[in-house]
C-alpha positions as CSV (number, residue, x, y, z in Angstrom):
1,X,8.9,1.8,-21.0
2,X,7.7,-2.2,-20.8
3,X,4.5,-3.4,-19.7
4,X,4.3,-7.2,-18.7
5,X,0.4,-7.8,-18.4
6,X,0.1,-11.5,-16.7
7,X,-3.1,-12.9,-16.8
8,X,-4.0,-16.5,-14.8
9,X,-6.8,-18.2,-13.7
10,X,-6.3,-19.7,-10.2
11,X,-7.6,-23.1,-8.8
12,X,-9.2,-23.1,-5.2
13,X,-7.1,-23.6,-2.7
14,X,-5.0,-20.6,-1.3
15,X,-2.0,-23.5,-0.4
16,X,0.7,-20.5,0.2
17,X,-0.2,-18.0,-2.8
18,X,-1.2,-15.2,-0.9
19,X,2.3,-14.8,1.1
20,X,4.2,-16.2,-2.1
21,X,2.1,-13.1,-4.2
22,X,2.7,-10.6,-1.7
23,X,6.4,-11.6,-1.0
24,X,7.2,-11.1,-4.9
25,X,5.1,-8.0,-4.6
26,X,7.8,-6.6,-2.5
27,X,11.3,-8.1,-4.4
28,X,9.8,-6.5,-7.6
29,X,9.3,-3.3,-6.2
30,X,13.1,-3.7,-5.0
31,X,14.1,-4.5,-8.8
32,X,16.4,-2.4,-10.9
33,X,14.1,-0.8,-13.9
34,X,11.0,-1.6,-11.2
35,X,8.3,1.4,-12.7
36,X,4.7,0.3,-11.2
37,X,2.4,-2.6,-10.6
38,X,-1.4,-3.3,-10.3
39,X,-2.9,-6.5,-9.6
40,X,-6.5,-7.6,-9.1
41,X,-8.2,-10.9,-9.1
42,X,-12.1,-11.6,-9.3
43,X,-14.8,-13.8,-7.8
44,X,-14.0,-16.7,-10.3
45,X,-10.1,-16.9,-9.7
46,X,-9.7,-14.8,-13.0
47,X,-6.7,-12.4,-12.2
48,X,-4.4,-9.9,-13.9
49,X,-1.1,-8.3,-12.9
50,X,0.5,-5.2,-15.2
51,X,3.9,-4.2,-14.2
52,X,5.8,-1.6,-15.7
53,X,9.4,-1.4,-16.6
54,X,12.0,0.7,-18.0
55,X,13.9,-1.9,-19.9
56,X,13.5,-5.3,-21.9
57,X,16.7,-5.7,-19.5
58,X,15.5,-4.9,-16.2
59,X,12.1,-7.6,-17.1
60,X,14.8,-10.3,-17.9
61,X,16.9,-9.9,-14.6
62,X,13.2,-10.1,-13.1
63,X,12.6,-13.3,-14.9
64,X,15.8,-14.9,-13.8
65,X,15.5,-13.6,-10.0
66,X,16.3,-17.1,-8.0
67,X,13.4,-16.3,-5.6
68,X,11.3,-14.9,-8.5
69,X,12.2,-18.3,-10.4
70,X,10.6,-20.1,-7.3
71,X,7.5,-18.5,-7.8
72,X,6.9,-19.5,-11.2
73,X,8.1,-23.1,-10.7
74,X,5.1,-23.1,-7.9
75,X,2.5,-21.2,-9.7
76,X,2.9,-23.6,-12.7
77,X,3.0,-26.8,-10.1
78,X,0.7,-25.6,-7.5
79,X,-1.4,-22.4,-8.1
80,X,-2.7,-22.0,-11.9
81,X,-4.9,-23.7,-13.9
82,X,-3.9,-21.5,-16.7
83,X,-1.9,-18.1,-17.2
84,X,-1.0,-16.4,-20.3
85,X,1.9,-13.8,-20.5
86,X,2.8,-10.6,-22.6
87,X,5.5,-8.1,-23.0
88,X,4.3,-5.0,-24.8
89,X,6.6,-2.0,-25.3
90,X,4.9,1.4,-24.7
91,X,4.6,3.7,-27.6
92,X,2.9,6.7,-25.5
93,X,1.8,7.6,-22.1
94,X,0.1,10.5,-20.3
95,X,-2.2,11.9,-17.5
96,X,-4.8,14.1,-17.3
97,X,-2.2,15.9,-15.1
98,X,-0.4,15.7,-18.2
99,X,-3.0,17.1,-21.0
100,X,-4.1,19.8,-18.5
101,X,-0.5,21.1,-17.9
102,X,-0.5,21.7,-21.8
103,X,-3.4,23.6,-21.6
């Protein structure tokens, strides 16, 4: 499993973000290798989005998605004063669900 943690610090003005966020919200989750995703932004435009994979594969067709392409090409015009970007590969995951099925 992949985790792609993208972290971005957003200007002001709204100019079409929140339908453009929501709108790739919705084409990930119909992605091929599409695991999870959690998003959250605070008071000062800091935000973070983690999105979870099941291939280095399935976050390249993501990246090359024509509509997801659009996105970035707007966020880096439009939307951000600043983002940073990082694929990590998970070495371990579990639940509480999970350590108290053990038990």
């Amino acid at each position: 499993m992949y985790l792609v943690v993208f972290m971005s610090q957003r200007d002001d003005a709204d100019d079409g973000y929140s339908a453009m966020s929501d709108a790739m919200v919705a084409l990930a989750e119909e992605q091929a290798g599409f695991l999870r995703l959690e998003s959250w932004r605070d008071d000062t435009g800091f935000g973070c989005t983690l999105s979870w994979w099941d291939s280095e594969e399935a976050i390249a067709a993501w990246k090359a998605n024509a509509k997801h392409q659009t996105a970035q090409r707007l966020g880096r015009e439009r939307w951000y004063d600043d983002f940073e970007l990082q694929v990590c590969k998970v070495e371990r995951h579990y639940t509480l669900a999970d350590r108290k099925q053990q038990h």
